[in-house]
PDB file of N, CA, C and O in Angstrom:
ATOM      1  N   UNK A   1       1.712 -31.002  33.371  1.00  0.00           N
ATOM      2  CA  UNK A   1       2.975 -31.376  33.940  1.00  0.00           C
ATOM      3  C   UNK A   1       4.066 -30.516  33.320  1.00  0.00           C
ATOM      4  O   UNK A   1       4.022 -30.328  32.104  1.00  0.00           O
ATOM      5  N   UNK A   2       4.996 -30.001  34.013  1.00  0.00           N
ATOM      6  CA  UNK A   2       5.832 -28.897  33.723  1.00  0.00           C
ATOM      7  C   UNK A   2       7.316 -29.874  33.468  1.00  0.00           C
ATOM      8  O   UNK A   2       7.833 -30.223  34.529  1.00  0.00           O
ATOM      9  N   UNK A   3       7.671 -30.104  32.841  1.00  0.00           N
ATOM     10  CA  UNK A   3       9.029 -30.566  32.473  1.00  0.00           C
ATOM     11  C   UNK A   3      10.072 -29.267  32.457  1.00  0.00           C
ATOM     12  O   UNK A   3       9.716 -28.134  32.132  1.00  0.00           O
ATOM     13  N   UNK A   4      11.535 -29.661  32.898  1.00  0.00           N
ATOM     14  CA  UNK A   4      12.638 -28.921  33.011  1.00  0.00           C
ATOM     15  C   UNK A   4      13.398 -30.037  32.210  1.00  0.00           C
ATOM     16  O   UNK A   4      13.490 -31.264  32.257  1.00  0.00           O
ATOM     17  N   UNK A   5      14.027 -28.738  31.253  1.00  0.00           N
ATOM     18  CA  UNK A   5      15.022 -29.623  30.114  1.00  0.00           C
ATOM     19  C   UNK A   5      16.132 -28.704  31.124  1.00  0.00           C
ATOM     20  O   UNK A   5      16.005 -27.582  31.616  1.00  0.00           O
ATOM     21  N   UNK A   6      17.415 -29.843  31.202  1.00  0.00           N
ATOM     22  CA  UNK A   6      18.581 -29.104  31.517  1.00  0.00           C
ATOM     23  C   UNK A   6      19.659 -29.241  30.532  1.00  0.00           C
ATOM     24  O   UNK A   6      20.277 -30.257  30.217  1.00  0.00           O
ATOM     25  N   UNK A   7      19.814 -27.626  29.954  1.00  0.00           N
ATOM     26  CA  UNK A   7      20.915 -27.313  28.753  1.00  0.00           C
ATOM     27  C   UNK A   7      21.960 -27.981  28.962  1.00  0.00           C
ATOM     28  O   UNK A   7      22.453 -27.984  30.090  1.00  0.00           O
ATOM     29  N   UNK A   8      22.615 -28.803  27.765  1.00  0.00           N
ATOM     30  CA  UNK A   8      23.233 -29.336  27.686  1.00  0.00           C
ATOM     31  C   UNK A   8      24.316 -28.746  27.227  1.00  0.00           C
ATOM     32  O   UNK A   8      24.185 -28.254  26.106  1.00  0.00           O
ATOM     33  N   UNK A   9      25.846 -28.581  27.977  1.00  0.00           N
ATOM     34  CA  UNK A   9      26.624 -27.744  27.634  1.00  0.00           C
ATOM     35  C   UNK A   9      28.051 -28.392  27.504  1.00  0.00           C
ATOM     36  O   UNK A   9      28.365 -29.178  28.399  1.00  0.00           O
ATOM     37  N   UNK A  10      29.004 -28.141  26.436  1.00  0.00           N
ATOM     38  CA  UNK A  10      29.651 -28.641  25.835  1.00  0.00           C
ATOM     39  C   UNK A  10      30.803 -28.273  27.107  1.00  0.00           C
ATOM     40  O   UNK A  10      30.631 -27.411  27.968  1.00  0.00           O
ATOM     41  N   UNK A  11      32.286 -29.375  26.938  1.00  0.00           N
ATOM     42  CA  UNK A  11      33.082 -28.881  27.551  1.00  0.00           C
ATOM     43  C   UNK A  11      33.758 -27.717  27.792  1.00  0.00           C
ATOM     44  O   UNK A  11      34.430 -27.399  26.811  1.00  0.00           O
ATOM     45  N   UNK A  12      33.871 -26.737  28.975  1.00  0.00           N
ATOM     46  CA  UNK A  12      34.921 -25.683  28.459  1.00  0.00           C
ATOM     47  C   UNK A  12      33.599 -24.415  28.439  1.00  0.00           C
ATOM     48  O   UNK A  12      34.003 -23.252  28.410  1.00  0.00           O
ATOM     49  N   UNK A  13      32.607 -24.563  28.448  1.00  0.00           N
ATOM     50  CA  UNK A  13      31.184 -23.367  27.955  1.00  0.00           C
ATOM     51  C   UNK A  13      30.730 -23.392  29.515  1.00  0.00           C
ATOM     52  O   UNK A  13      31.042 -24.177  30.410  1.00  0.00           O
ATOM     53  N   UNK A  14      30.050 -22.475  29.521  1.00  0.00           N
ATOM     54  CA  UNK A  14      29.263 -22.278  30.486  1.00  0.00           C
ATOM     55  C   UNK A  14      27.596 -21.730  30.386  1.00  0.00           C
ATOM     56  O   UNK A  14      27.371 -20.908  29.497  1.00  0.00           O
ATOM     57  N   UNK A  15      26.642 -22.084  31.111  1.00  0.00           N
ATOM     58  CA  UNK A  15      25.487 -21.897  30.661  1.00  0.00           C
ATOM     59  C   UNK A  15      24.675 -20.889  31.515  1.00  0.00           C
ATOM     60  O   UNK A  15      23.444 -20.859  31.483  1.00  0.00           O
ATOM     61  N   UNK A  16      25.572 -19.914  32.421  1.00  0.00           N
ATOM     62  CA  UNK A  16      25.012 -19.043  33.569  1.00  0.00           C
ATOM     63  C   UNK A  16      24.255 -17.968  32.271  1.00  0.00           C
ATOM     64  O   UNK A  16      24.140 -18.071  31.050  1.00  0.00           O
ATOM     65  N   UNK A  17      23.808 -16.844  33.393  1.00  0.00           N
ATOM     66  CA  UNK A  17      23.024 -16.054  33.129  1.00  0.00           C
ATOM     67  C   UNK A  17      23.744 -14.742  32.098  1.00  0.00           C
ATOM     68  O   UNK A  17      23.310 -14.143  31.114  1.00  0.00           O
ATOM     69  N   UNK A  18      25.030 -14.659  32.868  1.00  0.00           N
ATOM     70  CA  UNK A  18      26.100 -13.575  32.403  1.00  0.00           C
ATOM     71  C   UNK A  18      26.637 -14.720  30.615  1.00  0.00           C
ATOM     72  O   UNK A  18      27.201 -13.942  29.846  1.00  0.00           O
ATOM     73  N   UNK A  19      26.575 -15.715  30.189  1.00  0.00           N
ATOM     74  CA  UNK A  19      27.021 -15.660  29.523  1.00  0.00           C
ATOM     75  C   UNK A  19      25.710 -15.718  28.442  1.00  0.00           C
ATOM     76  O   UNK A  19      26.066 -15.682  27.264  1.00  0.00           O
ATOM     77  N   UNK A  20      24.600 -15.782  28.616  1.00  0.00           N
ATOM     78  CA  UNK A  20      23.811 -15.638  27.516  1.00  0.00           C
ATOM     79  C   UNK A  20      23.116 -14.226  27.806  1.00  0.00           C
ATOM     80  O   UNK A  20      21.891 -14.121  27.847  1.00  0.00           O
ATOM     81  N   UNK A  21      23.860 -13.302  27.976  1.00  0.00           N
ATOM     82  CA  UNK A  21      23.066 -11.728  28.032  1.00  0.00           C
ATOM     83  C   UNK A  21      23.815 -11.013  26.867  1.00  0.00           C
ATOM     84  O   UNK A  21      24.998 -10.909  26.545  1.00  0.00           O
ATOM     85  N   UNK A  22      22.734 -10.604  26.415  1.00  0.00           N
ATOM     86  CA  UNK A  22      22.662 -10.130  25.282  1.00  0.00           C
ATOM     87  C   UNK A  22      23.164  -8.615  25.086  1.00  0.00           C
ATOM     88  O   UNK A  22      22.452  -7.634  25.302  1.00  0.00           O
ATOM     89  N   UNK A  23      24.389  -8.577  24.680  1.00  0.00           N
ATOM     90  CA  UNK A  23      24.740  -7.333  24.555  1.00  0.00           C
ATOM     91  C   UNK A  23      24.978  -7.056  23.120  1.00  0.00           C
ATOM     92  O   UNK A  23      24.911  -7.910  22.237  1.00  0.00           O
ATOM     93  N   UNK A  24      25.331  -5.505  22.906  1.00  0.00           N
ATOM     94  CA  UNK A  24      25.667  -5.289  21.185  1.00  0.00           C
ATOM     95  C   UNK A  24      26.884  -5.143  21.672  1.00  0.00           C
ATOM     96  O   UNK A  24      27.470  -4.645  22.633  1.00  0.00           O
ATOM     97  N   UNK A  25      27.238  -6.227  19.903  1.00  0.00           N
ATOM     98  CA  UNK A  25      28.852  -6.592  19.805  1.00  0.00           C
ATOM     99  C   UNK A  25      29.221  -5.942  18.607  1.00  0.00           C
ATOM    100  O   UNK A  25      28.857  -6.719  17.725  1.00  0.00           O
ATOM    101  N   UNK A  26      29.765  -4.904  18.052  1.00  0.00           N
ATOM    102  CA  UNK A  26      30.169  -4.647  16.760  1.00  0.00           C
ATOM    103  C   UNK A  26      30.907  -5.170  16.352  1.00  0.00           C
ATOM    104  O   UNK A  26      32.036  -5.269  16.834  1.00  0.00           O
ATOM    105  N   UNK A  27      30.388  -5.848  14.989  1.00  0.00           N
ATOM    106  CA  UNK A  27      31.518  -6.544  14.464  1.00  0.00           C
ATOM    107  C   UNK A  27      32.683  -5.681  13.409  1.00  0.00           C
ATOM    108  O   UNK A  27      32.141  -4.896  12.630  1.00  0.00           O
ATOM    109  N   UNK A  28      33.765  -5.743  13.353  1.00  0.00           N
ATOM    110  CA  UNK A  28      34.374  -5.561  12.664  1.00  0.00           C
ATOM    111  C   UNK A  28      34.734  -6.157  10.942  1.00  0.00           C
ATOM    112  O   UNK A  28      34.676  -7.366  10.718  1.00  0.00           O
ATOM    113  N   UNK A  29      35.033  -5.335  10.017  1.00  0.00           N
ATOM    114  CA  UNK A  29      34.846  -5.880   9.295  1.00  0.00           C
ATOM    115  C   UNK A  29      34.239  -6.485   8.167  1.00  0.00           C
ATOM    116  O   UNK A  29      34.713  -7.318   7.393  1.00  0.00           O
ATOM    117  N   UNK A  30      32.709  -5.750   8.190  1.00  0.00           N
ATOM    118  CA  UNK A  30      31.623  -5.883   8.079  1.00  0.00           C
ATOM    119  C   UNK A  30      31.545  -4.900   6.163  1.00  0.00           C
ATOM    120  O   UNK A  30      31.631  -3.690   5.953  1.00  0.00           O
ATOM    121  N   UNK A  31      31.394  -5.826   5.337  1.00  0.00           N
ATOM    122  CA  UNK A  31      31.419  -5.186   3.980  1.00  0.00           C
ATOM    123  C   UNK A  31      30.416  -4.589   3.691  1.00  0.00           C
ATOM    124  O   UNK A  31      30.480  -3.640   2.910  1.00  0.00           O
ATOM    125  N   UNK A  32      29.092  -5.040   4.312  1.00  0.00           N
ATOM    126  CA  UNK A  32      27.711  -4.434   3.786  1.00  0.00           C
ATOM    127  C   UNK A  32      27.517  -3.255   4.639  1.00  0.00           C
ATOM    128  O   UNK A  32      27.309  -3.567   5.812  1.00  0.00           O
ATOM    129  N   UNK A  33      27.520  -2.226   4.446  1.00  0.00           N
ATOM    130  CA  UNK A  33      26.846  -0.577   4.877  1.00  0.00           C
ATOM    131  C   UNK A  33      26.153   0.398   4.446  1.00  0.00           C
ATOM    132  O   UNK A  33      26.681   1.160   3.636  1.00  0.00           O
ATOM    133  N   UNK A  34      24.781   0.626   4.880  1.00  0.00           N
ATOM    134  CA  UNK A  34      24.301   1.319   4.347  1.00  0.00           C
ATOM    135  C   UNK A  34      23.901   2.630   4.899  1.00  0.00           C
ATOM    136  O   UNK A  34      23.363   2.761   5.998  1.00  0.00           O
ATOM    137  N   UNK A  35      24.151   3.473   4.191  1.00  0.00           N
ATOM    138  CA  UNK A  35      23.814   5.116   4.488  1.00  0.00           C
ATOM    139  C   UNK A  35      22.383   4.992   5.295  1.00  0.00           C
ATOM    140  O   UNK A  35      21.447   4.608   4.594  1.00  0.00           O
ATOM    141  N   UNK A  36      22.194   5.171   6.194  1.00  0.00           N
ATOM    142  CA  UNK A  36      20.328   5.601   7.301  1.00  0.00           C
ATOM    143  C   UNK A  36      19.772   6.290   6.550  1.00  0.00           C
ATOM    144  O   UNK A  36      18.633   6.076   6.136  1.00  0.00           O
ATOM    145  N   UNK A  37      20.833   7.707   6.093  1.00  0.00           N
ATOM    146  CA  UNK A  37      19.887   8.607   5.087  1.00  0.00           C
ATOM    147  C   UNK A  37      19.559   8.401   4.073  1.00  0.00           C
ATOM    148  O   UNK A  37      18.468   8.825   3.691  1.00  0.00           O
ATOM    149  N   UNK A  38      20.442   7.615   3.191  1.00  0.00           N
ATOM    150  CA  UNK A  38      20.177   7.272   1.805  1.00  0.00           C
ATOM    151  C   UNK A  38      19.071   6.119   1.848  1.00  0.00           C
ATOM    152  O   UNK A  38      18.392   6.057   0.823  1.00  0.00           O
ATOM    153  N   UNK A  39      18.811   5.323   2.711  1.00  0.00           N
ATOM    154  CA  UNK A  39      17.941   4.528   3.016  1.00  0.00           C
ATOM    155  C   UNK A  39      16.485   5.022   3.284  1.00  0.00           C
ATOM    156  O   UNK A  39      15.447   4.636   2.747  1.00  0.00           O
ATOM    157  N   UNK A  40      16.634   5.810   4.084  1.00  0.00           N
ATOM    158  CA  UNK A  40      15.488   6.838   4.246  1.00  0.00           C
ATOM    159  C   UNK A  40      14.863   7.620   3.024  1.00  0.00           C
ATOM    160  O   UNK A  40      13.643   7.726   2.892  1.00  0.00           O
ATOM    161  N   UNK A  41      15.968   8.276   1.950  1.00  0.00           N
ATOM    162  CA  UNK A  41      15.029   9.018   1.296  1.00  0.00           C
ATOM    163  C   UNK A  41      15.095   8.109   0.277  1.00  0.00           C
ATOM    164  O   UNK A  41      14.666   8.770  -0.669  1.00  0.00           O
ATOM    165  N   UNK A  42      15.440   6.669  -0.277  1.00  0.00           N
ATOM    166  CA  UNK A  42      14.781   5.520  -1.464  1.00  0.00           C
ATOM    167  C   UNK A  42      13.658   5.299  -0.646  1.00  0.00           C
ATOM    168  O   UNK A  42      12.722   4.787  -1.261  1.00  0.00           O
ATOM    169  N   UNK A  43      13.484   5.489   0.365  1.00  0.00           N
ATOM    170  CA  UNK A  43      12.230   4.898   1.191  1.00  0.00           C
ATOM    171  C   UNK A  43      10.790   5.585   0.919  1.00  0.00           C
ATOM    172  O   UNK A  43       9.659   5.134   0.735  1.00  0.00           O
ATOM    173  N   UNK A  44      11.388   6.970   0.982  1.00  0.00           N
ATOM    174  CA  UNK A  44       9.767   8.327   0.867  1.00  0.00           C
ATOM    175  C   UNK A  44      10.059   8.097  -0.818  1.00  0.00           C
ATOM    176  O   UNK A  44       8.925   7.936  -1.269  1.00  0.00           O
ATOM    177  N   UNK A  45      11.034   8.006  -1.967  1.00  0.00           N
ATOM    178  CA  UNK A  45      11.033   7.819  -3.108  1.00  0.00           C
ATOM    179  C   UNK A  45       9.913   6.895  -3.184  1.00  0.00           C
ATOM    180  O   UNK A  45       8.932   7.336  -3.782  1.00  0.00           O
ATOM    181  N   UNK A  46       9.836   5.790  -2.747  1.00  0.00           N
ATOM    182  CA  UNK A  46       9.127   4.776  -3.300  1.00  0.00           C
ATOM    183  C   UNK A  46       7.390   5.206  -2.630  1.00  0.00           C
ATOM    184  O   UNK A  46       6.236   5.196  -3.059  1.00  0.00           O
ATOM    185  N   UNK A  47       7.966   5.486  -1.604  1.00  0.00           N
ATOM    186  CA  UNK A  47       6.032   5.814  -1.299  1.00  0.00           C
ATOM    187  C   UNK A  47       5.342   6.499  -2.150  1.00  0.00           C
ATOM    188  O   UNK A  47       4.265   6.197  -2.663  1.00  0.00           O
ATOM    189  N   UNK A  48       6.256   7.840  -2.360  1.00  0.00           N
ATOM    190  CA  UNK A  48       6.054   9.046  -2.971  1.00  0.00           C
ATOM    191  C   UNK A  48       5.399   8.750  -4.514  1.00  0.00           C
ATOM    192  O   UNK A  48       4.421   9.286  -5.035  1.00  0.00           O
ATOM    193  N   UNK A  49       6.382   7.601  -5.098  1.00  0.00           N
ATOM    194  CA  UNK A  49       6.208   6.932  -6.537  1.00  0.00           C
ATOM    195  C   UNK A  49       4.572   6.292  -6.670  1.00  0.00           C
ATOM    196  O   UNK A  49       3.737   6.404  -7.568  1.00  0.00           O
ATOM    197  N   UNK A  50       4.542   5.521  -5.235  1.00  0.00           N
ATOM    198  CA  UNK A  50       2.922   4.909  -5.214  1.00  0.00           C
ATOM    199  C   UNK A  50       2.103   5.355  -5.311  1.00  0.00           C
ATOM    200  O   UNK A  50       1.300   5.133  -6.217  1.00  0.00           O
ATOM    201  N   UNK A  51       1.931   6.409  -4.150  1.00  0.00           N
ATOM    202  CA  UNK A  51       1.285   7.653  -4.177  1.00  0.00           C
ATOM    203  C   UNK A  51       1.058   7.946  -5.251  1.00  0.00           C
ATOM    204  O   UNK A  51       0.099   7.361  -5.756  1.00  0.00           O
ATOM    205  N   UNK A  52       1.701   8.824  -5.993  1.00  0.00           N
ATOM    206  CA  UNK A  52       1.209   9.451  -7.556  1.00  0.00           C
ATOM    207  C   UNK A  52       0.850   7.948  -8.168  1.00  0.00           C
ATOM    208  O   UNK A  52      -0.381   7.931  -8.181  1.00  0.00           O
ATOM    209  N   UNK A  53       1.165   7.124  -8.501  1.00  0.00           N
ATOM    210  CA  UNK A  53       0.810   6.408  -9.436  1.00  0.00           C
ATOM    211  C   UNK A  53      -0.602   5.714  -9.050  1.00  0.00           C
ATOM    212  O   UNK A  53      -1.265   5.119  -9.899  1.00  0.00           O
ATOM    213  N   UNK A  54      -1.050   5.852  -7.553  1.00  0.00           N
ATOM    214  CA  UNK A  54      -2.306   5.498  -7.274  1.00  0.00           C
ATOM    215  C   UNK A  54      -2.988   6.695  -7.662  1.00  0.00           C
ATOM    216  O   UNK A  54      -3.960   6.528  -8.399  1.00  0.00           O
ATOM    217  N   UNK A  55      -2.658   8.011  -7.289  1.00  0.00           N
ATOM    218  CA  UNK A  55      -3.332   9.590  -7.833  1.00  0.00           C
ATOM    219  C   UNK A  55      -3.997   9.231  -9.276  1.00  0.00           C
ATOM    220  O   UNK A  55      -5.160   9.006  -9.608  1.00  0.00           O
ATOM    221  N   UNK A  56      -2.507   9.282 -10.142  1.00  0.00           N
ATOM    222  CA  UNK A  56      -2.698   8.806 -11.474  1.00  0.00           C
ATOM    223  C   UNK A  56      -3.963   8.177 -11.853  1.00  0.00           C
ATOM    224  O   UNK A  56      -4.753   8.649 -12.670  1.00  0.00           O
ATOM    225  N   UNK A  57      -4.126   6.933 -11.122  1.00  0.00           N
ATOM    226  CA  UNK A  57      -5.039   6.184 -11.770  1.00  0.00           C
ATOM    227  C   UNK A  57      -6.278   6.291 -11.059  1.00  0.00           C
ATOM    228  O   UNK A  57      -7.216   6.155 -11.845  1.00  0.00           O
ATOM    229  N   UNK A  58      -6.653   6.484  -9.859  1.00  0.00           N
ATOM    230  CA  UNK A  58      -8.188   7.544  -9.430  1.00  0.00           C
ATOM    231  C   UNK A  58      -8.444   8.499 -10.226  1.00  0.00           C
ATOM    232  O   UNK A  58      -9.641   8.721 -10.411  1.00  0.00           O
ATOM    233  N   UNK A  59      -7.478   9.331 -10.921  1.00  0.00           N
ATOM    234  CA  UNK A  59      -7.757  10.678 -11.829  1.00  0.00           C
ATOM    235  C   UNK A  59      -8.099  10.046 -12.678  1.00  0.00           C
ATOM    236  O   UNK A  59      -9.330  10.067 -12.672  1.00  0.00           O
ATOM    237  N   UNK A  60      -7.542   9.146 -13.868  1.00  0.00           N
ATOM    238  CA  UNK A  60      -8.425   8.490 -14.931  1.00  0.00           C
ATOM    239  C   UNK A  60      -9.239   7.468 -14.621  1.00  0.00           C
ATOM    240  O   UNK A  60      -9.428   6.900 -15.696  1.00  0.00           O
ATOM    241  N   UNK A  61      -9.856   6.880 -13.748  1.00  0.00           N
ATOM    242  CA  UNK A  61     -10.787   6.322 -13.240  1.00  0.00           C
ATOM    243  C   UNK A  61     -11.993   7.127 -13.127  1.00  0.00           C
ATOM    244  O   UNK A  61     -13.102   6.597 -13.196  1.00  0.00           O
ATOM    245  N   UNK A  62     -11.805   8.665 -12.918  1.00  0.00           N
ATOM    246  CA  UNK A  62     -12.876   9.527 -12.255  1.00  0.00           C
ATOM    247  C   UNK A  62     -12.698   9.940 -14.157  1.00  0.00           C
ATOM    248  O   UNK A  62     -13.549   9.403 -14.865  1.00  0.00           O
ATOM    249  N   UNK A  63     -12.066  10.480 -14.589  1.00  0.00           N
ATOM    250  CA  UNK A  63     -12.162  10.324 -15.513  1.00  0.00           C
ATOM    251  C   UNK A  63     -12.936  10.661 -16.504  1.00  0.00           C
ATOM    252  O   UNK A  63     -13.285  11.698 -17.067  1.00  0.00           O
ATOM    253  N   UNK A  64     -13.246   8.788 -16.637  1.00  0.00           N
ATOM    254  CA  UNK A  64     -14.115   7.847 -17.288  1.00  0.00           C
ATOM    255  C   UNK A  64     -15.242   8.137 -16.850  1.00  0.00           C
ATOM    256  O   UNK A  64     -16.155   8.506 -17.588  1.00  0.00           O
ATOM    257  N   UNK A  65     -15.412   7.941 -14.799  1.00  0.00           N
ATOM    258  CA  UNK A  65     -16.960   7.903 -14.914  1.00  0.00           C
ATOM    259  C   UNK A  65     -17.595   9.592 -15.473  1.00  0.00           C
ATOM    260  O   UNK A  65     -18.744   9.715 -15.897  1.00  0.00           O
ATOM    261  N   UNK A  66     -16.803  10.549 -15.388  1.00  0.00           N
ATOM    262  CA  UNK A  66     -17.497  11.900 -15.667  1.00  0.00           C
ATOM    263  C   UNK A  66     -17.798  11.791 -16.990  1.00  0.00           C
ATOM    264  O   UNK A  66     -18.743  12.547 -17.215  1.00  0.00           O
ATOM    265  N   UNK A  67     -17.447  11.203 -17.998  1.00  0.00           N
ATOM    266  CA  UNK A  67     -17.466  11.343 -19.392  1.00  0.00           C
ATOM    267  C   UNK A  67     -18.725   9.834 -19.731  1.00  0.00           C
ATOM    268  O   UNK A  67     -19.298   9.693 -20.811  1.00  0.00           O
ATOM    269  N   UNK A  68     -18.851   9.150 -18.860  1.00  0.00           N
ATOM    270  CA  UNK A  68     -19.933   7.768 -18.871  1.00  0.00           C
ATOM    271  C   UNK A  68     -21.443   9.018 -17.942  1.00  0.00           C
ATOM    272  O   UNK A  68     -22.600   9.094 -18.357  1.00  0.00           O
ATOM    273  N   UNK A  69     -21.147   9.421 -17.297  1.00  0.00           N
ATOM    274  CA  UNK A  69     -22.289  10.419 -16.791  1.00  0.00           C
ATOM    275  C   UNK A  69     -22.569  11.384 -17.421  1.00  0.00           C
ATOM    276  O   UNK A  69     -23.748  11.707 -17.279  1.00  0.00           O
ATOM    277  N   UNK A  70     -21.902  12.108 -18.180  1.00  0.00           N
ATOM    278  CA  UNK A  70     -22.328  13.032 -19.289  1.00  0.00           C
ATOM    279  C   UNK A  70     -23.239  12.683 -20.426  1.00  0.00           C
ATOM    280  O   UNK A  70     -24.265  13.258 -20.786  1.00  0.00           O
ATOM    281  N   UNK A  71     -22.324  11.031 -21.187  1.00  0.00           N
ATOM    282  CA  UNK A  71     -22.905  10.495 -21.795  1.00  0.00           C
ATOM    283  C   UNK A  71     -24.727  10.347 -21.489  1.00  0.00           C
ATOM    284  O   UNK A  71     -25.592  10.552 -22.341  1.00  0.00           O
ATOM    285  N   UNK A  72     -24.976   9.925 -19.990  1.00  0.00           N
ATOM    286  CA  UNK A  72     -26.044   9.429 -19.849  1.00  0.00           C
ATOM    287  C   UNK A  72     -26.968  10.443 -19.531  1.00  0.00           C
ATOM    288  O   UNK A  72     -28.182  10.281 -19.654  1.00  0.00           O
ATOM    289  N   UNK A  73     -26.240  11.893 -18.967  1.00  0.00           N
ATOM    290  CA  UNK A  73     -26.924  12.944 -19.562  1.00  0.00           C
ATOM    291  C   UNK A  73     -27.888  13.104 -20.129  1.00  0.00           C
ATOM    292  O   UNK A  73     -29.013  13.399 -19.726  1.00  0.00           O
ATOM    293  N   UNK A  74     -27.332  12.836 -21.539  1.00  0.00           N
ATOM    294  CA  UNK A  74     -27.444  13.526 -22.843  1.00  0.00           C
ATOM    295  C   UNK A  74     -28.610  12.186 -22.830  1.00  0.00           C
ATOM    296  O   UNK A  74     -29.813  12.272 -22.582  1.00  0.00           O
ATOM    297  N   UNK A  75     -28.184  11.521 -23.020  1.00  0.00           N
ATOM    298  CA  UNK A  75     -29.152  10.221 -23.277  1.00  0.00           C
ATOM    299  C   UNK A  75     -30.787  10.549 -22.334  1.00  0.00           C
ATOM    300  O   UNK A  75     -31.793  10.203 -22.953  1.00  0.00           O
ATOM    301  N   UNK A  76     -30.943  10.983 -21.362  1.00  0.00           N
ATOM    302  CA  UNK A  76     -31.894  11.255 -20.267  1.00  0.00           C
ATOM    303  C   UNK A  76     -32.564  12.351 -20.972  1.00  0.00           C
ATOM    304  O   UNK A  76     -33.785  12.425 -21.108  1.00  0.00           O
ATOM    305  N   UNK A  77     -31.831  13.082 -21.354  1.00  0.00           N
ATOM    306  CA  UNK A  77     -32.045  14.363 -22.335  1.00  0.00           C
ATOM    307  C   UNK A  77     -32.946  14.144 -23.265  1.00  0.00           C
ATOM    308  O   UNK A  77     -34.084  14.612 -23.231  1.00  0.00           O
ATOM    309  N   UNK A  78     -32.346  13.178 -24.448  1.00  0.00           N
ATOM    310  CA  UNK A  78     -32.990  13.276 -24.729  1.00  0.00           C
ATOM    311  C   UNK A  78     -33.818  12.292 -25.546  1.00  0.00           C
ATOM    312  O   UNK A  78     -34.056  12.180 -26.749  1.00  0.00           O
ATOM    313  N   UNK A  79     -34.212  11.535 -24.315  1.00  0.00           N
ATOM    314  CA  UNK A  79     -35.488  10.601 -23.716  1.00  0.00           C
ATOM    315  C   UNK A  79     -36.383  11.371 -23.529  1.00  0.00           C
ATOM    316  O   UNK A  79     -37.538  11.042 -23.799  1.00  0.00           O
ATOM    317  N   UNK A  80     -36.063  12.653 -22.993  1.00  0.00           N
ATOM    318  CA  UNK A  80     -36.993  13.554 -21.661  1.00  0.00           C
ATOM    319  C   UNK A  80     -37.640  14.417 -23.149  1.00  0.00           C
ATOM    320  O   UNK A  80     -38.868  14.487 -23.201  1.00  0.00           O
ATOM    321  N   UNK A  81     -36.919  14.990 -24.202  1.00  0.00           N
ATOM    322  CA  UNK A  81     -37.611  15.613 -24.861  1.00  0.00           C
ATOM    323  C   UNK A  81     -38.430  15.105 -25.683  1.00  0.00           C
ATOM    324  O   UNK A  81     -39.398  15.689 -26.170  1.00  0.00           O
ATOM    325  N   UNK A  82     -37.916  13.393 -25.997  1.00  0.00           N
ATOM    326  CA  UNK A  82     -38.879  12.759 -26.977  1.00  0.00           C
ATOM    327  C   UNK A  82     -40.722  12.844 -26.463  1.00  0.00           C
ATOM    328  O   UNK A  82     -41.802  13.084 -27.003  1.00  0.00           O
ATOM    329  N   UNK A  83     -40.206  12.484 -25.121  1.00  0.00           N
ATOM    330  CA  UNK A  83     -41.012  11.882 -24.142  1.00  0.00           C
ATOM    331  C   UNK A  83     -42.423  12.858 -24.310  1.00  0.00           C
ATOM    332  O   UNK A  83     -43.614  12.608 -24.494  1.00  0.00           O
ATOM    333  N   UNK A  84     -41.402  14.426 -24.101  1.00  0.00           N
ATOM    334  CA  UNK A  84     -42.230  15.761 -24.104  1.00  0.00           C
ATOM    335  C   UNK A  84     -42.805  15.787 -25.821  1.00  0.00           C
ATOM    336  O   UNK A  84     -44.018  15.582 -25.781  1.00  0.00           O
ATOM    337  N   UNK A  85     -42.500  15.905 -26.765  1.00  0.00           N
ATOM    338  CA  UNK A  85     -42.843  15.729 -27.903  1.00  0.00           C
ATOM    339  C   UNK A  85     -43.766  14.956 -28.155  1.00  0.00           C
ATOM    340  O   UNK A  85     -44.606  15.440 -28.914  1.00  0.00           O
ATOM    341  N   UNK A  86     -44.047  13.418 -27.652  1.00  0.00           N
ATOM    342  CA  UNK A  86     -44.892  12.497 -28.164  1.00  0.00           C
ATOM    343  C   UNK A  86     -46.262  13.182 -26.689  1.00  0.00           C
ATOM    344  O   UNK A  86     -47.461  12.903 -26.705  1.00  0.00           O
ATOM    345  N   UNK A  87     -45.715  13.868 -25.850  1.00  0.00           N
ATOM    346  CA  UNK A  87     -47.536  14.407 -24.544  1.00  0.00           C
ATOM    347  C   UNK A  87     -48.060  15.072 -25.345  1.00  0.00           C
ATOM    348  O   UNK A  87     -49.229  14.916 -25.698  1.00  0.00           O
ATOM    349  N   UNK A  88     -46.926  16.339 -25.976  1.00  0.00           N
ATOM    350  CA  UNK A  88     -47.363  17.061 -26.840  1.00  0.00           C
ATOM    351  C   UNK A  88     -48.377  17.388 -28.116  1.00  0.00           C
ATOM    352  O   UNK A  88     -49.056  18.347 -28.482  1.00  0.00           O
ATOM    353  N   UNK A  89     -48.065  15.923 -28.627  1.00  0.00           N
ATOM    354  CA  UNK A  89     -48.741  15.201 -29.629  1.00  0.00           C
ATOM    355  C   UNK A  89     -50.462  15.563 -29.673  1.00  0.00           C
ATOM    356  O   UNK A  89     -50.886  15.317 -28.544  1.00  0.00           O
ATOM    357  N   UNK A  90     -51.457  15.997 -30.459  1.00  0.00           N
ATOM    358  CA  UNK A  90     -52.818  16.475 -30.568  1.00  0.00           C
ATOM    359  C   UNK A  90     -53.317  14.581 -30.869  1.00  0.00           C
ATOM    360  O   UNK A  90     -54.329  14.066 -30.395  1.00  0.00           O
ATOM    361  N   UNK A  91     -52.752  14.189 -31.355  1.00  0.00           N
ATOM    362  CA  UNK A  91     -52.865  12.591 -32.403  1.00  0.00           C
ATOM    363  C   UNK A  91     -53.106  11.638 -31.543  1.00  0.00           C
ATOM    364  O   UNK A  91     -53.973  10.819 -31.847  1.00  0.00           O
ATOM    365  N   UNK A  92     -52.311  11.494 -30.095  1.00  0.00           N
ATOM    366  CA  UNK A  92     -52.499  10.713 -29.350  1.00  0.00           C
ATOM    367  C   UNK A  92     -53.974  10.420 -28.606  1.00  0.00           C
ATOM    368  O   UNK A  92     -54.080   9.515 -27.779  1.00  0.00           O
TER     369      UNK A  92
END
């Protein structure tokens, strides 16, 4: 069921079509203004800031793991030569 509310309009107002169309009204007067451009470049500032500071921390993230893979390297290393040392072995 479709109900129709009918706007209720104060004395003196009118509720046609022409008076609720939406036009731009500049207001006068208006204390807050802000520069488009200056807005714009705090804007790429701040990306720009994320950006590197996400860079930043993938670079010491990668880092770590190159210096945890080296480590395990060396460790594989030398597992691998013990390993070869004890085939080597006449005793076994």
């Amino acid at each position: 069921m479709i109900r129709h509310f009918q706007e209720q309009s104060t004395p003196g107002t009118t509720t046609t079509s022409d008076a609720r169309a939406t036009q731009f009204q500049a207001v006068e007067g208006g204390s807050e203004t802000h520069s488009g451009n200056t807005l714009m470049v705090e804007a790429f500032t701040v990306l720009w800031v994320i950006l590197m500071a996400w860079l930043f921390l993938l670079w010491r993230k990668q880092s770590t793991l190159n210096a945890r893979i080296d480590e395990l390297d060396r460790v594989l290393d030398r597992a691998a030569a013990r390993q070869g040392a004890k085939g080597s072995n006449p005793a076994s």
